[in-house]
RODO-2510 file (C-alpha; in nm, 4 decimals, decimal comma):
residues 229
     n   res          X          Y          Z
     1     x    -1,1088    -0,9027     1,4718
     2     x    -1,0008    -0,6394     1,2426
     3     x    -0,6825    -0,6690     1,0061
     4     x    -0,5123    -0,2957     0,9278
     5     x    -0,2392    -0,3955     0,6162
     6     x    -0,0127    -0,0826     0,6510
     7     x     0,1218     0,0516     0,2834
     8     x     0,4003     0,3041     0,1987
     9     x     0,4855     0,4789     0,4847
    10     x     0,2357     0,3076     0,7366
    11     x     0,4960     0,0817     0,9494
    12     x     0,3117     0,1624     1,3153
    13     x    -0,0520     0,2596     1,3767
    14     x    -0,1140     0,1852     1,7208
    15     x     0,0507     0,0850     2,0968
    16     x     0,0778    -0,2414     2,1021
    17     x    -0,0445    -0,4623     2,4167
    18     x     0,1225    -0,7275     2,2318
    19     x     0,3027    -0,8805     1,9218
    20     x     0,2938    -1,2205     1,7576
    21     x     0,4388    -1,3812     1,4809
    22     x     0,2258    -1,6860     1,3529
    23     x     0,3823    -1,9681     1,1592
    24     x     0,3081    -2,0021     0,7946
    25     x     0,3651    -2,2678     0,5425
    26     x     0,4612    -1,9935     0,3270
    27     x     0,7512    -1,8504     0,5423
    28     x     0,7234    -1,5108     0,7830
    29     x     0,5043    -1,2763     0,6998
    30     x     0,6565    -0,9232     0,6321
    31     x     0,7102    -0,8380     1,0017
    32     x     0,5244    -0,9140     1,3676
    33     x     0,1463    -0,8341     1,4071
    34     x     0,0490    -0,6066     1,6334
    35     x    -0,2268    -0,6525     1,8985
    36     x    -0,4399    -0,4151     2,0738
    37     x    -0,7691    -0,3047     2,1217
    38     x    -0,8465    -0,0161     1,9790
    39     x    -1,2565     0,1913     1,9888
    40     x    -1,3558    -0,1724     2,1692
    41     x    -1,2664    -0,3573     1,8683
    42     x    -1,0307    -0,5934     1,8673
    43     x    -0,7318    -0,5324     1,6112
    44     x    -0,4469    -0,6528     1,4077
    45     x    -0,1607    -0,4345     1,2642
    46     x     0,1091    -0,5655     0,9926
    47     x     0,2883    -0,3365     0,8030
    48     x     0,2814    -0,4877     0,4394
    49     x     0,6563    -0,3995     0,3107
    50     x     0,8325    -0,4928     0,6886
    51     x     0,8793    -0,2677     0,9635
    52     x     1,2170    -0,1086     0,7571
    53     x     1,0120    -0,0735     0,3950
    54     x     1,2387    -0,3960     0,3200
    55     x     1,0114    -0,5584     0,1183
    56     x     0,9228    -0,4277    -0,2675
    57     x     0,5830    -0,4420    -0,4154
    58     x     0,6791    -0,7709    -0,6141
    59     x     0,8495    -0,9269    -0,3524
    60     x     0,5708    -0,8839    -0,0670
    61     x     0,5163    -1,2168     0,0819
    62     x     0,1301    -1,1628     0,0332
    63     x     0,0260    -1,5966     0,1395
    64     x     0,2056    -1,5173     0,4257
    65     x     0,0391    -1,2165     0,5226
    66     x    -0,2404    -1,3109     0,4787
    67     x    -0,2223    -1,6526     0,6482
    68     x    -0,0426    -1,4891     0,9674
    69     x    -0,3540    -1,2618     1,0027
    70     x    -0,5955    -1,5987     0,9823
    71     x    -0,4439    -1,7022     1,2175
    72     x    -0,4709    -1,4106     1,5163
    73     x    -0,8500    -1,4210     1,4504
    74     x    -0,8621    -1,1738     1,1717
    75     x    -1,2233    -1,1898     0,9320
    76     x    -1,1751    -0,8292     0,7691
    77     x    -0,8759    -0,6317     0,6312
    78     x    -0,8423    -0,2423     0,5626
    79     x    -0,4823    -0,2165     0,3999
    80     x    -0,3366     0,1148     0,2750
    81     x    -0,2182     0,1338    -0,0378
    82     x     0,0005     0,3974    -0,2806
    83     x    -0,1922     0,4841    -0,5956
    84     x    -0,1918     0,6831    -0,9115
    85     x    -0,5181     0,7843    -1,0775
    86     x    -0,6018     0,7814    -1,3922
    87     x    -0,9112     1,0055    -1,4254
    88     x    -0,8403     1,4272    -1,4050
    89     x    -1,1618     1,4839    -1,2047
    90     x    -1,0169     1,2560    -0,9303
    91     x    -0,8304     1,5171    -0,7470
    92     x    -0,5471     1,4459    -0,4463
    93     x    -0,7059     1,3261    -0,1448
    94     x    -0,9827     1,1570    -0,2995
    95     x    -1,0851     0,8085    -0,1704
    96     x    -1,2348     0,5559    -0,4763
    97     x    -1,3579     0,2261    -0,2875
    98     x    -1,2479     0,0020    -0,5747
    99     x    -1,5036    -0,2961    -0,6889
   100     x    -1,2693    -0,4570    -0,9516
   101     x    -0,9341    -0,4837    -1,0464
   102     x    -0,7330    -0,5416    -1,3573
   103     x    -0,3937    -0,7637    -1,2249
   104     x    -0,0689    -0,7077    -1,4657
   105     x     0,1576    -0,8581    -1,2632
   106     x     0,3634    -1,1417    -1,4108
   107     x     0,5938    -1,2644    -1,0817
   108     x     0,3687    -1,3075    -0,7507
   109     x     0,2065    -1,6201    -0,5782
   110     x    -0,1714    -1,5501    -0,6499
   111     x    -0,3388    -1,9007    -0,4874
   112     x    -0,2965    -2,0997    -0,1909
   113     x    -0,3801    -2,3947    -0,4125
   114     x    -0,0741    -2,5084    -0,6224
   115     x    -0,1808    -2,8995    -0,6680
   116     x    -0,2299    -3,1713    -0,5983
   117     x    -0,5590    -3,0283    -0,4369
   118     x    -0,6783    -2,8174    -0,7459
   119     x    -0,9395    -2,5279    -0,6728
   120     x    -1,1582    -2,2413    -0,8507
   121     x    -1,2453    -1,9732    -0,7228
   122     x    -1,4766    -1,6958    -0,8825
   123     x    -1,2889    -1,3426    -0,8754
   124     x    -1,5645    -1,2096    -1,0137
   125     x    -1,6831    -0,9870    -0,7517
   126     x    -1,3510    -0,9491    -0,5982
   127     x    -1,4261    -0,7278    -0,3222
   128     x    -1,6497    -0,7402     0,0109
   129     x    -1,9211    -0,5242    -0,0407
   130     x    -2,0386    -0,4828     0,3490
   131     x    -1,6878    -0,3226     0,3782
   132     x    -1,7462    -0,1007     0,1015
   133     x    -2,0555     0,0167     0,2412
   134     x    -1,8999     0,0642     0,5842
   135     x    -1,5975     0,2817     0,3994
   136     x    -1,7651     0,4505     0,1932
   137     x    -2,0207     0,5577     0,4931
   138     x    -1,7695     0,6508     0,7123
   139     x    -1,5413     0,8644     0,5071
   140     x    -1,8586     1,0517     0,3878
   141     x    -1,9502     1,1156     0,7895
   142     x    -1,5883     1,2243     0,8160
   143     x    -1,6364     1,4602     0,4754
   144     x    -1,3897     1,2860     0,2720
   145     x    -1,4241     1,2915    -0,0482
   146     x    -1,5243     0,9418    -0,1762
   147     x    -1,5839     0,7477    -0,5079
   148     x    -1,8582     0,4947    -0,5097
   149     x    -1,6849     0,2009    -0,7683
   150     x    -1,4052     0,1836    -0,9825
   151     x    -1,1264    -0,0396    -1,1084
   152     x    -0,7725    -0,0812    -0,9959
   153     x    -0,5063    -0,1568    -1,2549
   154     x    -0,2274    -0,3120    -1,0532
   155     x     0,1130    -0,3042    -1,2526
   156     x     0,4543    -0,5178    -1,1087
   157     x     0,6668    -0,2652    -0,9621
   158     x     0,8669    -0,1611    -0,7975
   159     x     0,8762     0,0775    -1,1278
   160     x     0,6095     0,3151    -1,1456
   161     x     0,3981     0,2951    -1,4709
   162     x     0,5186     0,3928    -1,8385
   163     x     0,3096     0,6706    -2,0593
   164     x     0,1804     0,3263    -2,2726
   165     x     0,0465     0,1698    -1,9334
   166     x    -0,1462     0,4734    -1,8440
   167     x    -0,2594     0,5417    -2,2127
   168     x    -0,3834     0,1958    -2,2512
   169     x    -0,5416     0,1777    -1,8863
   170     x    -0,7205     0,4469    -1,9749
   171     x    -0,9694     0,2777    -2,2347
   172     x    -1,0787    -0,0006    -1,9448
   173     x    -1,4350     0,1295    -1,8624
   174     x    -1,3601     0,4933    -1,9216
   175     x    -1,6692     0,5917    -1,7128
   176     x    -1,5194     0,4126    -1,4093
   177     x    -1,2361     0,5813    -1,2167
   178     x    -0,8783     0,3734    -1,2612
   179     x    -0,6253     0,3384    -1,0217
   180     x    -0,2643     0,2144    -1,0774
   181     x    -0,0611     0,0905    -0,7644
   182     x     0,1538    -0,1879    -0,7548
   183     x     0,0507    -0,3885    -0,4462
   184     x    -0,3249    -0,4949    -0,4984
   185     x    -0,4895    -0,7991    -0,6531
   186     x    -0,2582    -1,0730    -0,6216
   187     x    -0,3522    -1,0603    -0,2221
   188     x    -0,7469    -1,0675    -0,3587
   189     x    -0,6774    -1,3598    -0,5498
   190     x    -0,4960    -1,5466    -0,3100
   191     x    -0,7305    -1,4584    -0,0144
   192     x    -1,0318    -1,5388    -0,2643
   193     x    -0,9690    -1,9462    -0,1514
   194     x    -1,2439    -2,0849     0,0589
   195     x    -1,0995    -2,1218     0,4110
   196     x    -0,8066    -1,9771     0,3558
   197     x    -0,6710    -1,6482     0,5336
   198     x    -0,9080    -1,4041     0,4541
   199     x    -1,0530    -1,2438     0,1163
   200     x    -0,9714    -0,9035    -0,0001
   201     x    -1,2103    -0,6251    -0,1154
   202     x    -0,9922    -0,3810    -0,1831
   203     x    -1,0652     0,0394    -0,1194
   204     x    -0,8516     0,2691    -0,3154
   205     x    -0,8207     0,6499    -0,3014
   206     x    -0,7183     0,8251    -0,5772
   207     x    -0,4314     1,0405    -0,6307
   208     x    -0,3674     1,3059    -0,8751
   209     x    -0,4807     1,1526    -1,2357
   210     x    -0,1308     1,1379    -1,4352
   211     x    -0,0789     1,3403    -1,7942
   212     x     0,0846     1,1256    -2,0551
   213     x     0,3716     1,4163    -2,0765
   214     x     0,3855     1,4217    -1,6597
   215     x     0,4978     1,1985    -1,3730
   216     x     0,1998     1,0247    -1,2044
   217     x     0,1792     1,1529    -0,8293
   218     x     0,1379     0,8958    -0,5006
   219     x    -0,1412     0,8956    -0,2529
   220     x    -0,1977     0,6856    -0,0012
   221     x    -0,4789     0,4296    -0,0028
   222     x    -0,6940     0,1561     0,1526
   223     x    -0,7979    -0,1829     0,0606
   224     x    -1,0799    -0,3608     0,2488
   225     x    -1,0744    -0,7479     0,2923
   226     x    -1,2838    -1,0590     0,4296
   227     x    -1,2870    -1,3709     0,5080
   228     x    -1,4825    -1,5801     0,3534
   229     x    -1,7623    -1,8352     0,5813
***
């Protein structure tokens, strides 16, 4: 089954034949999941910030999510997020399928692991690369334009980023293209536990790159997930 995460503005993507809400040992997850099938393939819909956009980025019950979807059946996630980019060539509407991320967030459960039962888990290759290839193969059939790699900088919100942020973001593998939203990685890193919910490889498309001396625009954006065997 297929997981759809919706982001900023993405609170209903389908009829639903049904709706569930799975119990948690992390409380309710943002709002009901939404069943149907949709192309033959069976799918799950949960719209990230709740079903009113009552949930900020730093306050997104992300074990939750995550567990809820487990639980319906879900093994992959495509979840829209809202980015800023960070390179001038990456013009709005462009999608970047991310392959790292840099996490700045101070204030979010990251780990379904909190002790007693201590585990490690590599984030090194944080994101599924089968769903990368399928993304980035489908949006160039569609004629998107798509970006092969790049690095997401995820910052706390619910500000947006400061001139310094961007500035200093900048210098992170300035060959790669950078995006800054406020909702990724701590999902990645939660979802990264063996047998736990599912693990996140996150897609990102790139909105206008911000000047230092202008405000940073929005785009929406995917993430990809998995769950690990």
């Amino acid at each position: 089954m297929i997981g759809i995460i919706g982001g900023s503005g993405l609170y209903e993507l389908f009829e639903a034949e049904r709706t569930v809400e799975p119990e948690t040992p992390y409380g309710p997850a943002s709002a009901p999941i939404s069943l149907a099938t949709v192309g033959g393939v069976p799918t799950a819909f949960l719209p990230r910030h709740g079903l009113k956009h009552e949930y900020p980025p730093h306050r997104v019950p992300y074990r939750a999510n995550l567990w809820a979807l487990r639980a319906v059946g879900v093994t992959r996630i495509v979840a829209p997020c809202a980015s800023g980019s960070l390179r001038a060539d990456l013009p709005p509407g462009t999608f970047v399928v991310c392959d790292q991320f840099v996490d700045r967030t101070t204030a979010r459960d990251h780990t379904f692991f909190d002790g007693p039962d201590v585990r490690h888990v590599s984030a090194a290759d944080p994101y599924c690369a089968d769903l990368r290839a399928v993304l980035l193969a489908a949006g160039r059939e569609h004629g998107l334009p798509m970006g092969d790699g790049g690095t997401v900088v995820v910052i706390e919100g619910p500000r947006f980023w400061m001139i310094v942020s961007t500035s200093g973001s900048r210098q992170l593998r300035p060959a790669r293209s950078a995006d800054l939203p406020r909702t990724s990685g701590r999902s990645a890193l939660a979802s990264r536990v063996p047998g736990r919910p599912s693990a996140p490889a996150h897609t990102a498309a790139a909105s206008p790159a911000p000047r230092p001396s202008k405000p940073a625009a929005r785009q929406a954006v995917p993430d990809a997930s998995f769950a690990p065997s």
